[in-house]
C-alpha positions in Angstrom: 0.0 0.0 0.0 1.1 3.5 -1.1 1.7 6.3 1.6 -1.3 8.0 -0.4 -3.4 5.6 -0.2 -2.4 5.0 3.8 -3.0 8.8 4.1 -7.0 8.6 5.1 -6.5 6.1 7.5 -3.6 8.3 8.8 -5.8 11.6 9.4 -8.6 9.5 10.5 -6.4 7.7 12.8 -5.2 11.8 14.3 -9.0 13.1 14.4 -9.5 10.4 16.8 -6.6 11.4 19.2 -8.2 14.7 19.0 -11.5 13.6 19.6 -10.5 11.1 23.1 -8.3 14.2 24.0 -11.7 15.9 24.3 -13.6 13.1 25.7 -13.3 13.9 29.1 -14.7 16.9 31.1 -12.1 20.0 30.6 -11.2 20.9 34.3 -10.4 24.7 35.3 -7.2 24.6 37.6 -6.4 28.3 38.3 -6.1 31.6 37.3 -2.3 33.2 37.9 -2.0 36.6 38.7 2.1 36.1 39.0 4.6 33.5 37.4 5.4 32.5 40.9 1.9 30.5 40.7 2.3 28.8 37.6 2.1 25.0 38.0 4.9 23.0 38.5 4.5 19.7 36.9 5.4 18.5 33.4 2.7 18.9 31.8 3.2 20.9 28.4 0.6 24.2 27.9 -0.9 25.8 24.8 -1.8 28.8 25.2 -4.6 31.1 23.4 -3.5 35.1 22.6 -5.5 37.4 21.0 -7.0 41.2 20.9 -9.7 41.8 22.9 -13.0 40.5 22.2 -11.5 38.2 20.0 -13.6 35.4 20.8 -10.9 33.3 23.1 -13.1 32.1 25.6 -15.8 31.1 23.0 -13.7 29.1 21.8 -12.3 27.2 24.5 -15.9 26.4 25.5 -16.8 25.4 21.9 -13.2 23.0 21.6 -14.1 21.4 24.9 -18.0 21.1 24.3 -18.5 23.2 27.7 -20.4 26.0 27.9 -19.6 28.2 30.6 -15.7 26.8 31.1 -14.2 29.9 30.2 -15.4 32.8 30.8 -17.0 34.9 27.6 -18.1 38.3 27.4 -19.2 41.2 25.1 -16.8 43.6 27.6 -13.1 43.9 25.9 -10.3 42.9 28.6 -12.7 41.1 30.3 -9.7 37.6 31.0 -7.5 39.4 33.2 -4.9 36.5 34.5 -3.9 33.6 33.0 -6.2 31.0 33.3 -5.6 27.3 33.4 -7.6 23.8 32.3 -6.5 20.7 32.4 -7.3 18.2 29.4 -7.1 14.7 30.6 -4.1 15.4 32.5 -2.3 15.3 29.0 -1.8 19.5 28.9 -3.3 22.8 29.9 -5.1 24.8 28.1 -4.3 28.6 29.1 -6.5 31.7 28.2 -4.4 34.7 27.9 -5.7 38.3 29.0 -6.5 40.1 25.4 -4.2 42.8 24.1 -5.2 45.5 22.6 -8.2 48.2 23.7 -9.7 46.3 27.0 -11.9 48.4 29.7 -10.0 48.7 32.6 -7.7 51.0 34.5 -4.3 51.7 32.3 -2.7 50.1 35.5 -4.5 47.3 35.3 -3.5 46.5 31.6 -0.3 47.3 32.1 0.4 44.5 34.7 -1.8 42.0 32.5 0.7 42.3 29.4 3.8 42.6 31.6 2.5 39.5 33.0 1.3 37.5 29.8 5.1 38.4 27.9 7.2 37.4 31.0 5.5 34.0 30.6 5.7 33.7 27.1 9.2 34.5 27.2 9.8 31.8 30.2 7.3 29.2 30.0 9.6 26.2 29.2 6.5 24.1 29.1 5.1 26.3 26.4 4.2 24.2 23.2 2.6 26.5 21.1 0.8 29.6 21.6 -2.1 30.0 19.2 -2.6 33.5 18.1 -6.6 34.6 17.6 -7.4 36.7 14.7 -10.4 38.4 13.8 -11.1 37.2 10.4 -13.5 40.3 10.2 -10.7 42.6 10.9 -7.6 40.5 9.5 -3.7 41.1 11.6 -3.4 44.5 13.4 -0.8 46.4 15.0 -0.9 44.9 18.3 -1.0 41.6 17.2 2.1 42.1 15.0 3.6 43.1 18.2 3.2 40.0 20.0 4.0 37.5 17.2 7.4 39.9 16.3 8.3 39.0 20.0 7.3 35.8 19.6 10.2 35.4 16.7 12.4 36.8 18.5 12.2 34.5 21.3 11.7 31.6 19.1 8.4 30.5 20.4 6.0 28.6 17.8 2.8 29.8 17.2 0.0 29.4 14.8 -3.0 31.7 13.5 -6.3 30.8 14.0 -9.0 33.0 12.4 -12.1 33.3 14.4 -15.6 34.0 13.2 -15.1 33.3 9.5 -19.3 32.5 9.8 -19.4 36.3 9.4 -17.5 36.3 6.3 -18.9 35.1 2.9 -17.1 32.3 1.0 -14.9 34.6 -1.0 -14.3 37.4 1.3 -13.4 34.5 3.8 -11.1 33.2 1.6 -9.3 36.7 1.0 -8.4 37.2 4.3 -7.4 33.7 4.7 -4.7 34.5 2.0 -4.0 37.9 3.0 -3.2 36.4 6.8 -1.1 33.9 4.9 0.9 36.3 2.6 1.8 38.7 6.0 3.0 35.2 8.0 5.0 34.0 5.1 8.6 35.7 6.1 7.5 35.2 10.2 10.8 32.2 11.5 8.0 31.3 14.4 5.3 31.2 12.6 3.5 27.8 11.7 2.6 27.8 8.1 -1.1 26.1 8.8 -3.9 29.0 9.1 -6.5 27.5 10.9 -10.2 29.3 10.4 -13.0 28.6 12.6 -16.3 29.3 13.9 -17.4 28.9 17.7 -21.0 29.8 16.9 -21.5 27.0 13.9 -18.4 25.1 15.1 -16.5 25.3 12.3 -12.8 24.0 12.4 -12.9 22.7 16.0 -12.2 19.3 15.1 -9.0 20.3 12.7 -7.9 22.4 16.0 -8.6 19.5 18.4 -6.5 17.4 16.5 -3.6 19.7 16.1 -3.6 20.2 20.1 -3.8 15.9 20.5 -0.3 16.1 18.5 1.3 18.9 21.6 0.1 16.4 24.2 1.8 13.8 26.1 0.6 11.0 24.9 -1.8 8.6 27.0 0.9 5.8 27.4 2.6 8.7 30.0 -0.4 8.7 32.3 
């Protein structure tokens, strides 16, 4: 047998991890308001960045079929430390405070992004940080910001655009290659652009399977 013709029964075999990955009940651990606080076992974290009011929490309740697990909200800024959830004790999920315009005391956002880039420069259990982009809106300025620190500390991330159910088929597919064009030259950058949808759950089970692949695996439990 060919490696093309193994090839279905190869992604069908990785939807699966994804999909056992997610079996269980997602279990919130913490929320870290200092790196001091950060758990101290092995297990590896991917981490969710984005502007505010990007839809993170949506979609972490939509990827682990949970309404309510993270904390979503019309108000901008609304994450405020870096939470953590536990997927079958394979990895953390952690929602990053959102960049960008948030309501809250200058102060306040001031200590959530000196907080959110000392761990992203640190975290030596950091797997991947996956960067949310408005696919309404496409990259801004504050987003190029994190990821040009993110290639400069040589931490892999990947763009997921987020609420392409708002976007007609074509325009969709113009921002998808814009987002691909500005990413193109980025050394941390992960090539795959991943669009999704938490409303009409588009894309989670592409995403879940991309996260099975930064887990341990279940042998390690």
């Amino acid at each position: 047998m060919t490696d093309r013709q193994n090839r279905p029964e190869i992604e069908a075999n990785k939807i699966e991890l994804g999909r056992q990955l997610f079996a269980r009940p997602v279990q919130f651990v913490k929320s870290v308001v200092g790196l001091e606080h950060l758990p101290n076992d092995a297990l590896p974290d991917v981490c969710f960045a984005g502007r505010s009011n990007v839809g993170k929490s949506s979609l972490i309740n939509a990827l682990c079929n949970q309404k309510g697990l993270a904390r979503a909200s019309n108000t901008p800024g609304r994450t405020r430390e870096l939470n953590y959830f536990n997927v079958s004790d394979r990895l953390y999920l952690v929602d990053l405070p959102g960049y960008g315009y948030a309501r809250a005391p200058k102060t306040d956002i001031a200590r959530w992004t000196k907080l959110t880039r000392a761990f992203l420069r640190g975290r030596a259990n950091l797997r991947r940080v996956f960067v949310l982009i408005d696919a309404r809106h496409g990259i801004k300025v504050s987003d190029e910001e994190l990821m040009g620190m993110l290639d400069e500390t040589a931490v892999t991330y990947q763009l997921i655009l987020t609420k392409t159910d708002k976007l007609k088929k074509r325009a969709a597919q113009k921002i998808l290659s814009a987002t691909q064009d500005r990413i193109v030259k980025r050394p941390a950058a992960h090539p795959d652009i991943m669009s999704t949808s938490s409303e009409k759950k588009l894309g989670l089970e592409l995403l879940r399977t991309e996260i099975a692949a930064l887990a341990l695996p279940s042998n390690a439990l």
